[in-house]
C-alpha positions as CSV (number, residue, x, y, z in Angstrom):
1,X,-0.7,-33.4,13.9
2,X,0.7,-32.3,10.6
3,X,4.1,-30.2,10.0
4,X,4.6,-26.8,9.8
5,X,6.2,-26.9,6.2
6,X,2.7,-29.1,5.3
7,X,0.3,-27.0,6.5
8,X,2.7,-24.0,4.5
9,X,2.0,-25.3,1.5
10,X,0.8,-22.6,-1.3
11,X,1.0,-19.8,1.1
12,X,2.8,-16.7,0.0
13,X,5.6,-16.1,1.8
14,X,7.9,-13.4,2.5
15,X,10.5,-14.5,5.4
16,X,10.5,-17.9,7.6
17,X,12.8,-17.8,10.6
18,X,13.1,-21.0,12.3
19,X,12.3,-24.6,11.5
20,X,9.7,-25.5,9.4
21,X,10.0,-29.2,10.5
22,X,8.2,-28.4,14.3
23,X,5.4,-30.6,14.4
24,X,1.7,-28.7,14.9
25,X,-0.8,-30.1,16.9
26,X,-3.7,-27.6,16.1
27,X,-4.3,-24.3,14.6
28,X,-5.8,-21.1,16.2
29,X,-6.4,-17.2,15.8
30,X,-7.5,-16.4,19.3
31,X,-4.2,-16.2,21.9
32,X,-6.9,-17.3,24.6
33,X,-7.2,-20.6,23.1
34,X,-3.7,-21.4,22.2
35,X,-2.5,-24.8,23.4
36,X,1.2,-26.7,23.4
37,X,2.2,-27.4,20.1
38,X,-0.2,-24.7,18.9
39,X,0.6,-22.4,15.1
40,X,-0.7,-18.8,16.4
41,X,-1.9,-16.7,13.1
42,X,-2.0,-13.2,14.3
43,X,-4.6,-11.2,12.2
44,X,-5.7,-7.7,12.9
45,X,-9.4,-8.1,14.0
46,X,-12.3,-5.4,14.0
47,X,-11.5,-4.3,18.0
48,X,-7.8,-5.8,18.4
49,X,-4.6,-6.8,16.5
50,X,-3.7,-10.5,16.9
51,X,0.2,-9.0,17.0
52,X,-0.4,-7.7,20.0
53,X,-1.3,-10.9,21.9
54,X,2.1,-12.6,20.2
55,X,4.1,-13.1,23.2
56,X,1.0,-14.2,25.2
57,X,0.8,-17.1,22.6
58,X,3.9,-18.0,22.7
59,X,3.6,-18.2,26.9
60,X,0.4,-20.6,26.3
61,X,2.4,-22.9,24.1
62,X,2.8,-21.7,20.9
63,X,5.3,-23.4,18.9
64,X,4.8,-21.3,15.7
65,X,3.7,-17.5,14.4
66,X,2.2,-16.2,11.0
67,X,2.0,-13.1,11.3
68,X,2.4,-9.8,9.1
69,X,4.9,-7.9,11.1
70,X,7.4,-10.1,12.7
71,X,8.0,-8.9,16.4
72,X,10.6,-7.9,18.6
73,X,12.1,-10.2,21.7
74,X,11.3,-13.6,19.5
75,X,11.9,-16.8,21.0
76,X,14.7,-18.9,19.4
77,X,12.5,-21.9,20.5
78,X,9.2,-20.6,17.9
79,X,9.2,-20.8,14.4
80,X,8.0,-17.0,13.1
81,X,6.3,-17.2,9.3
82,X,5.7,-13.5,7.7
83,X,3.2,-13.5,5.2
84,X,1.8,-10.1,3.5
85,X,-1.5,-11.0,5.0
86,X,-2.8,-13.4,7.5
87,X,-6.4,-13.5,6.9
88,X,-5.1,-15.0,3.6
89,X,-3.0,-17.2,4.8
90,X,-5.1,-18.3,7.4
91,X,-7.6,-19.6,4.6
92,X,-4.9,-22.1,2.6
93,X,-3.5,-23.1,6.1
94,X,-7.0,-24.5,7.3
95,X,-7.6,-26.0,4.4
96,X,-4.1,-27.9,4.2
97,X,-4.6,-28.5,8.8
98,X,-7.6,-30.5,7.9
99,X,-6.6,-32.5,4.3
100,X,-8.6,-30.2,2.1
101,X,-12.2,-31.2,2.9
102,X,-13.9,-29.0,0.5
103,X,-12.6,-31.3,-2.2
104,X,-14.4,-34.2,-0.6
105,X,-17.5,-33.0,-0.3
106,X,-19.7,-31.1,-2.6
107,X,-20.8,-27.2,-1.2
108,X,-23.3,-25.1,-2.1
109,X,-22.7,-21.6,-0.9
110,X,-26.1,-19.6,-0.3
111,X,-25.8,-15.8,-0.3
112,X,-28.0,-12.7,-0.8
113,X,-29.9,-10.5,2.2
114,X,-32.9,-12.5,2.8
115,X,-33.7,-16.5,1.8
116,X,-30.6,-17.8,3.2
117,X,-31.3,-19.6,5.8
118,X,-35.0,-20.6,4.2
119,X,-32.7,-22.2,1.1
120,X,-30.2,-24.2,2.8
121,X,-32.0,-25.4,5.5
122,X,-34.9,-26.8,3.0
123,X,-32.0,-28.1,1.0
124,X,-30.5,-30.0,3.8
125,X,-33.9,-31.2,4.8
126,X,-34.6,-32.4,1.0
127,X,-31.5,-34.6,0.5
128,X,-31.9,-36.2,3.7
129,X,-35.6,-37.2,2.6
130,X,-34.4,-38.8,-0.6
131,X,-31.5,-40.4,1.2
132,X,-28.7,-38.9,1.3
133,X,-26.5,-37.6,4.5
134,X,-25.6,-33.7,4.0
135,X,-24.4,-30.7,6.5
136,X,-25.7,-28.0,7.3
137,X,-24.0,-24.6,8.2
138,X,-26.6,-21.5,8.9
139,X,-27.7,-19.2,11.3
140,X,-29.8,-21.3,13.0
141,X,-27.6,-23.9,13.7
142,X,-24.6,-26.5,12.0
143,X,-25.7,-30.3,11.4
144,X,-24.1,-33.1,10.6
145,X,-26.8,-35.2,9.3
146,X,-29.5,-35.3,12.0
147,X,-26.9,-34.4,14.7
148,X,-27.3,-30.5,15.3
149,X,-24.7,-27.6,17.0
150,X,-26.3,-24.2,17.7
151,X,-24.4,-21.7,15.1
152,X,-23.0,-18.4,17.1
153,X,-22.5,-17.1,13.6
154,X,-24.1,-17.2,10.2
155,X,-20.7,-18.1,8.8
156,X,-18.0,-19.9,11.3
157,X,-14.3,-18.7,11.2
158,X,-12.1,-20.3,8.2
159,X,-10.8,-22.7,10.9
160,X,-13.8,-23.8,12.4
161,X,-15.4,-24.0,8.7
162,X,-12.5,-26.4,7.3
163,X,-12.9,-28.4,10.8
164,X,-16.5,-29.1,10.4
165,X,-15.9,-29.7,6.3
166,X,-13.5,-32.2,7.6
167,X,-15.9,-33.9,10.2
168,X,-18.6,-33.8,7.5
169,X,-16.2,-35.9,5.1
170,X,-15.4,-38.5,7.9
171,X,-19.1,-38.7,8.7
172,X,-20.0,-39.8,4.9
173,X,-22.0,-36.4,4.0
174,X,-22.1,-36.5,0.4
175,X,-23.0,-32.6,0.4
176,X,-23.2,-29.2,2.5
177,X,-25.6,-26.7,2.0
178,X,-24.5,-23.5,4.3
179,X,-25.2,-19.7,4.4
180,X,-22.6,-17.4,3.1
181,X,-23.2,-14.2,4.9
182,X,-21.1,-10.4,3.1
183,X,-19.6,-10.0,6.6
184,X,-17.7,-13.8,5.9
185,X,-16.8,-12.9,2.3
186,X,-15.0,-10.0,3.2
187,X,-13.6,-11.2,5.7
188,X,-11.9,-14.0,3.7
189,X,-13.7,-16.7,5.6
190,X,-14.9,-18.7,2.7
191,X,-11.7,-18.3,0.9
192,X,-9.7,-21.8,-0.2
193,X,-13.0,-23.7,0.0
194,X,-13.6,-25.2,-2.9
195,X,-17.7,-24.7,-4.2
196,X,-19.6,-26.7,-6.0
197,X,-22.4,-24.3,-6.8
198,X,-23.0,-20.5,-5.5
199,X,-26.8,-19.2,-5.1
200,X,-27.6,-15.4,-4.7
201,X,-31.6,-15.2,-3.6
202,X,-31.3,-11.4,-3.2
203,X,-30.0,-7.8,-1.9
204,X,-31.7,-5.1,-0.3
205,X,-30.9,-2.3,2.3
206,X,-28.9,-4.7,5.3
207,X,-25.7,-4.1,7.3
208,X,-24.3,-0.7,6.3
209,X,-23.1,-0.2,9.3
210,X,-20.3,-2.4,8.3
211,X,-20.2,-2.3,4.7
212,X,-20.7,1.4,5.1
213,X,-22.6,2.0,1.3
214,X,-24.7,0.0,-0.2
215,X,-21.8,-0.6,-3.4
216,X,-19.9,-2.1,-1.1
217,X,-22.3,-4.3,0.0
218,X,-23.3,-5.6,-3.5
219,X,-19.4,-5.8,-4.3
220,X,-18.9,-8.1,-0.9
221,X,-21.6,-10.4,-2.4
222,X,-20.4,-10.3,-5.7
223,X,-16.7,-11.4,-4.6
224,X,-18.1,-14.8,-3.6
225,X,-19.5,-15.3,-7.6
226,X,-16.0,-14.0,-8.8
227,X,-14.0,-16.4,-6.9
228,X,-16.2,-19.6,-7.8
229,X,-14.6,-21.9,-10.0
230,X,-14.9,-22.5,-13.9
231,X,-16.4,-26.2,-12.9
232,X,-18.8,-25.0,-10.4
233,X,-22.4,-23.1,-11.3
234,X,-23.6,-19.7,-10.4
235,X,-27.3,-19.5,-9.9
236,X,-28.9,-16.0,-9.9
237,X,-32.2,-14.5,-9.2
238,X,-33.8,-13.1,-12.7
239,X,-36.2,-11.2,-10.6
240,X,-33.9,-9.0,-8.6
241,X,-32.4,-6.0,-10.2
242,X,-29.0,-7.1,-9.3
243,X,-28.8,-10.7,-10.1
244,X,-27.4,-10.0,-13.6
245,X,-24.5,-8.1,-11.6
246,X,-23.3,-10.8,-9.0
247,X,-22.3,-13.1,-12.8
248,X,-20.4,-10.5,-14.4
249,X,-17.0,-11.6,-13.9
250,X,-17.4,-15.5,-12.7
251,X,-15.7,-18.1,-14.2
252,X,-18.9,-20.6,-13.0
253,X,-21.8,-22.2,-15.7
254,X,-24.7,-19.3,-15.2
255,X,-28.0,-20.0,-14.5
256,X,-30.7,-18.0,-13.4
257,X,-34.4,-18.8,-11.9
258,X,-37.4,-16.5,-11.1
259,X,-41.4,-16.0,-10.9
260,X,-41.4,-12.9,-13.0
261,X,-38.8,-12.4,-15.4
262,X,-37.0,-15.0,-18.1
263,X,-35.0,-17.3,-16.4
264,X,-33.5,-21.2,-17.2
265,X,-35.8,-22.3,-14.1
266,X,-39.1,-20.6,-14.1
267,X,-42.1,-20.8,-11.8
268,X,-45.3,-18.9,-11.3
269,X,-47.7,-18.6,-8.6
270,X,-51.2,-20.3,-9.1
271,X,-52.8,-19.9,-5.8
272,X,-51.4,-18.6,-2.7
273,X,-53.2,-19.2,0.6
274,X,-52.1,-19.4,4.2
275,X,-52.2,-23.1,4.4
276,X,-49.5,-22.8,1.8
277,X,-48.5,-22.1,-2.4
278,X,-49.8,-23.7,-5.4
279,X,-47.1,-23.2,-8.1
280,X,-45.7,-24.1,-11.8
281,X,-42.5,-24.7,-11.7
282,X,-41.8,-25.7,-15.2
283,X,-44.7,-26.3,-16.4
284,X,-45.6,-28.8,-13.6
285,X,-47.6,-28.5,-11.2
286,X,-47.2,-29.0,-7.4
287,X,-48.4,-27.9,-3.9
288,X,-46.2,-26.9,-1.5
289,X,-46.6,-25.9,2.5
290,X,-44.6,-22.7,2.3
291,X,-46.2,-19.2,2.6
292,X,-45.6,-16.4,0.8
293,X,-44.5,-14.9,-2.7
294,X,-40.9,-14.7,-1.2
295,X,-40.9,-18.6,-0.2
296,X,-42.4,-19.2,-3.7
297,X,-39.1,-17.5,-5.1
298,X,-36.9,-19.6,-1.8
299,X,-38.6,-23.1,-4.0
300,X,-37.7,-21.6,-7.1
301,X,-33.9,-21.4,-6.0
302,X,-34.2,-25.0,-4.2
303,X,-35.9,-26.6,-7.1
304,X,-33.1,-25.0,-9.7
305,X,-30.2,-26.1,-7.3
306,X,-31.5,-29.5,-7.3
307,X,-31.5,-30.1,-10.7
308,X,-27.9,-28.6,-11.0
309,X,-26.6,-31.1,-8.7
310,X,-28.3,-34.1,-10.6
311,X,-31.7,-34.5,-8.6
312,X,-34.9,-35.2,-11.3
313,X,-37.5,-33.2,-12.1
314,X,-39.9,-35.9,-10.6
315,X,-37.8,-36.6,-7.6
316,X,-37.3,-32.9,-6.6
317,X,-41.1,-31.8,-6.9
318,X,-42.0,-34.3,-4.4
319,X,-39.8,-34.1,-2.5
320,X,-40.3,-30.4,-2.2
321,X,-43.8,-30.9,-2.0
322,X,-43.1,-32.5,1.3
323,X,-41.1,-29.2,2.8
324,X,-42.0,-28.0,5.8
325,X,-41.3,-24.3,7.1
326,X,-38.1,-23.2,8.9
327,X,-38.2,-22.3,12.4
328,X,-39.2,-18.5,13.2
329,X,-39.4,-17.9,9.1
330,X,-43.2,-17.1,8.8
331,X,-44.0,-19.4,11.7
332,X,-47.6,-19.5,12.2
333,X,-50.4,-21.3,14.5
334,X,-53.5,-20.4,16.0
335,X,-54.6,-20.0,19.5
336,X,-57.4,-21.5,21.3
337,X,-58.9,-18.1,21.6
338,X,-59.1,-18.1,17.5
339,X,-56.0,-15.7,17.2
340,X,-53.2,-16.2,14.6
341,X,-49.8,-15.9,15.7
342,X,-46.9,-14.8,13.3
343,X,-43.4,-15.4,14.6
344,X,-40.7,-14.1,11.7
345,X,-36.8,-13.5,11.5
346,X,-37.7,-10.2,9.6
347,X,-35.0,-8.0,10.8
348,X,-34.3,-6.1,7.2
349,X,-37.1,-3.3,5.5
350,X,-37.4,-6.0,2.1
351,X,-37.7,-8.8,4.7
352,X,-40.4,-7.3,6.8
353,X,-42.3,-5.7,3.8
354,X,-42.2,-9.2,2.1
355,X,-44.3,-11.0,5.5
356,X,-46.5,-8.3,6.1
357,X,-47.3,-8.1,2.4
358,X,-48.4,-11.7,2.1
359,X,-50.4,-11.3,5.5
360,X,-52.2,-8.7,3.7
361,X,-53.2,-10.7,0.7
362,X,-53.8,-13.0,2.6
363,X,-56.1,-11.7,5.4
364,X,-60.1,-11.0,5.2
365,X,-60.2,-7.3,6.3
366,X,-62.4,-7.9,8.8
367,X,-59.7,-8.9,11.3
368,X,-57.3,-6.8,12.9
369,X,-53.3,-7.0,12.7
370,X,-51.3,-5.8,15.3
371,X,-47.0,-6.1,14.6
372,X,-44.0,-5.9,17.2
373,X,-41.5,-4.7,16.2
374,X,-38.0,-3.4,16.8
375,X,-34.3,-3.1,15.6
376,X,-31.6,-4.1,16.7
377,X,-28.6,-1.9,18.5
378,X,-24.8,-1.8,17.2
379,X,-26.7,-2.1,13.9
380,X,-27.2,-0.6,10.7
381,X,-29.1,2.5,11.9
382,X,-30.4,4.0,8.6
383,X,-33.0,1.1,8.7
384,X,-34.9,1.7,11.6
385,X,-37.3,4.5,10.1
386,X,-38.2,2.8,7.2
387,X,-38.7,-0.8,9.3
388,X,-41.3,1.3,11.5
389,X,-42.9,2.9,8.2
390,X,-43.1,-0.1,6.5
391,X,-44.7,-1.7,9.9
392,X,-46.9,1.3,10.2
393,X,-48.7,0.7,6.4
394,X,-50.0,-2.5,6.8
395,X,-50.8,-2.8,10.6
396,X,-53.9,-1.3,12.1
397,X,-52.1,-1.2,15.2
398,X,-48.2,-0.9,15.8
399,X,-46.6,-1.9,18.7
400,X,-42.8,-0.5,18.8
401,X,-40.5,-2.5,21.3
402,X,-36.4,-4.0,21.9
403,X,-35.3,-6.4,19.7
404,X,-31.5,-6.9,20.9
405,X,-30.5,-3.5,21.9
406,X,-27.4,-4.7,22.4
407,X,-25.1,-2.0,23.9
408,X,-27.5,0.8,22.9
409,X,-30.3,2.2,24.9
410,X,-33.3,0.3,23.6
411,X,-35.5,3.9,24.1
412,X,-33.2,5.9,21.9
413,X,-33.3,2.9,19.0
414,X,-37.4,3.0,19.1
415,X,-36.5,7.0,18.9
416,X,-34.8,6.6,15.8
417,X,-38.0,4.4,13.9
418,X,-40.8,6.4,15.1
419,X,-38.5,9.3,12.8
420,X,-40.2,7.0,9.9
421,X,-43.7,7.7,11.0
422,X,-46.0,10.2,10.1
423,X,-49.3,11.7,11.6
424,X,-51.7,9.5,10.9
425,X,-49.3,6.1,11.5
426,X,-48.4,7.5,14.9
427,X,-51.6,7.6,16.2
428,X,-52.0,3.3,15.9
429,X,-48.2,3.4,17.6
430,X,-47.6,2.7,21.1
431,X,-44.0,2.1,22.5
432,X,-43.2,-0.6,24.9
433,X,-39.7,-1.4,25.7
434,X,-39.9,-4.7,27.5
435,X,-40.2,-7.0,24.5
436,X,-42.9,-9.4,27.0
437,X,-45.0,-7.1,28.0
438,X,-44.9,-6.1,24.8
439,X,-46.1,-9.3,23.6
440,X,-48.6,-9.2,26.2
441,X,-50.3,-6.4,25.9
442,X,-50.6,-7.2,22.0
443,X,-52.5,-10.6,23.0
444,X,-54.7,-8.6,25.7
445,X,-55.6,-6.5,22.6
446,X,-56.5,-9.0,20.1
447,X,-60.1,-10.7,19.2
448,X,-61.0,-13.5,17.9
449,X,-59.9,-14.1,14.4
450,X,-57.1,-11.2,15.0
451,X,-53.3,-11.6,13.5
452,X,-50.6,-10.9,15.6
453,X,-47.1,-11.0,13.9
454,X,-44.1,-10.7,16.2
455,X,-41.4,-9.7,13.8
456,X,-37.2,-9.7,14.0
457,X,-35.7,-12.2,15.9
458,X,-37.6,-15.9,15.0
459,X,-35.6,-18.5,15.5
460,X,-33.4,-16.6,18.2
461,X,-33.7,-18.2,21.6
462,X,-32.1,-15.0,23.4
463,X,-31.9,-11.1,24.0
464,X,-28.5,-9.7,24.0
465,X,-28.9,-6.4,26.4
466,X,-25.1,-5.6,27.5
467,X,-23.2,-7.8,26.3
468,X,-25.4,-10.4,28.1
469,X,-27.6,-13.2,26.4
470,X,-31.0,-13.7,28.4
471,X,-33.2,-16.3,27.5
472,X,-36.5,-14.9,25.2
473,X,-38.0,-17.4,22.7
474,X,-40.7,-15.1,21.1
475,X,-42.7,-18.2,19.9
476,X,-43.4,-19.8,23.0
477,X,-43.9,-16.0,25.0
478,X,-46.4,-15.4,22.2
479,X,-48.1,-18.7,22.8
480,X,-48.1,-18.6,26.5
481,X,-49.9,-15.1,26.4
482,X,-52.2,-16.4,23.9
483,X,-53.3,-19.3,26.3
């Protein structure tokens, strides 16, 4: 329970009308969780305005308002706070609510399209090998040390962040390593939080169906570096053509690594099979168990961040050495019948090219690969073409299928890729819309020695189809047909 006036503090106000002195018992944005002794911050949301759901607040047991607009028929009884915007606010009253925690913890914020979830996770899973208990905030899920939440969102909400920075701080995490998706930066959900270090792995073509151009999307990214602070770093990618851009205006120590280009951290790939990478990274050399030229890069950003933060060159090699893959990120085994199965979050055309072009290097040509694939509904639609070409050139056969149609008809989204195929791709192309029998019929096709990569939702553990979440774990359908 903290006062109003403390949980004011460094807000920009415009008018207060009532007593600051009312005591606050929690804080909340959603007028369907508002509780006695509740502060109601009214924002105006993508689909609703939280002004409209005022009074409603206030008849749930709201004892205060921020709001933008103050409204008409107040209650003498409810302090009303106008600020010039909420979202704003919201940020610096979290942060006061719960004490500050980002200054009691060190935070590495993770951004880019693809690598996000590779890089934290990895990083969480590294400190807690050589000792030390860290959080964890991704898509996958939120941990507390070992002690694991399933996340419903890449980034939480600014209130639910500050609440698990604060529960992190009172658990004795020394650190937090969490994903920092475009949608949260714009949305001023990271705002107030104070960052030890910011990482930007990459950008490629991803939700314009928000941002609405790519600019936009760079410049969302790019807010997160401008808002770091002078004592913090900024670590860039030297090999992707924007990297340079996200530094331009940051306050942060800049560093860069990279595989191809000149960076502070440098690395190169030595030998790169499927049971995993030989690499250099500077100068040294070391064997990981990660696939891929794009988790060669992931180890790259992981090794670099762990020097920033103090870690030795020694101690971070073996310990990265000892990293194991992340769930549904180019998560392989092998059947009894001989068959390799490929389970991958790949939901983006850079993200799918990059699996599919380390399968390729790393296949025999005598085998055959089959890929499932689909896109997603409510989504950036400009994708699905290109994430059916790309599919199309390295498979020898192409099975098109539902990913989460979400409220679209999963028929018309499977319309929309096959727009990206031509002739000759469309005759190895067959459409199934039911993702299982999709995955079945792609097992009753395969041989011996065949690669089957089931591509777009890994880790997920659901299909949204109308608003509803239905169990589907593509790993374990995949292995079930295979047996």
């Amino acid at each position: 329970m903290k006062l109003l006036s403390e949980i004011l503090y460094k807000c920009e106000l415009i008018e207060i009308q009532g007593s600051t002195d009312v005591a606050i018992d929690g804080i909340t944005f959603d007028s369907r969780k508002v509780k006695d002794g509740d502060l109601f911050i009214a924002i105006q949301g993508l689909t609703s305005n939280g002004h409209d759901y005022i009074l409603q607040a206030i008849e749930k047991g709201a004892v205060a308002v921020v709001c933008e607009t103050l409204a008409a028929g107040r209650s003498d009884e409810v302090s009303f706070v106008k600020v010039a915007r909420s979202r704003k606010a919201m940020a610096r009253i979290a942060a006061n609510f719960y004490d500050n925690p980002s200054d009691r913890i060190e935070i590495i914020g993770v951004t880019g399209t693809n690598g996000k979830t590779t890089i934290a996770t990895l990083m969480h899973n590294l400190f807690n090998s050589l000792g030390y208990k860290t959080g964890l905030i991704s898509t996958i899920s939120n941990k507390i040390g070992e002690k694991e939440n399933t996340a419903v969102y890449t980034t939480p909400d600014v209130i639910a962040l500050n609440a698990l920075f604060a529960q992190m701080a009172e658990e004795g995490c020394s650190h937090c390593f969490m994903e920092v998706s475009s949608h949260a930066i714009h949305q001023e959900r990271v705002a107030d939080v104070k960052f030890t270090g910011g990482i930007f792995t990459n950008i490629t073509h991803d939700h314009l169906d928000y941002h609405h151009t790519f600019r936009e999307y760079i410049n969302a990214k790019k807010t997160f570096f401008d808002n770091l602070p002078k004592e913090s770093f900024a670590l860039t990618n030297s090999d992707d053509k924007n990297g340079q851009v996200m530094l331009q205006n940051t306050d942060a120590k800049k560093y860069s690594y990279g595989l191809k280009n000149m960076a502070d951290y440098h690395g190169k790939i030595v030998e790169n099979l499927i049971t995993g990478l030989v690499m250099q990274i500077q100068g040294r050399d070391v064997w990981c168990k990660l696939v891929g030229e794009f988790n060669a890069s992931n180890l790259m950003a992981i090794y670099a961040c762990c020097r920033l933060i103090g870690i030795e060159s020694d101690e971070a090699l073996t310990a990265i050495s000892s990293l194991e893959a992340v769930e549904g990120r180019f998560d392989f085994f092998i059947s009894n019948r001989k068959v390799m199965g490929i389970v991958d979050y790949a939901h983006t055309p850079d993200a799918l090219e990059n699996v599919l072009s380390t399968i390729h290097k790393l296949r025999k040509r005598t085998e055959t690969l089959i890929t499932i694939v689909g896109c997603g509904g409510n989504r950036d639609a400009a994708k699905r073409p290109l994430m059916a070409s790309i599919s199309a050139s390295y498979s020898d056969k192409l099975i098109l299928t539902s990913d989460n149609p979400r409220f679209e008809e999963p028929e018309a989204i499977i319309e929309d890729m096959k727009k990206g195929l031509d002739p000759v791709s469309i005759k190895k192309a067959v459409a199934i819309v039911n993702r299982r029998e999709a995955i079945k019929v792609a097992t009753a096709m395969a041989r011996e020695g065949d690669i089957i990569l089931v591509a777009g939702k890994g880790h997920e553990k659901y299909q949204e189809i109308k608003g509803v979440r239905h169990p589907f774990d593509d790993k374990e359908i995949l292995k079930e047909a295979l047996a």
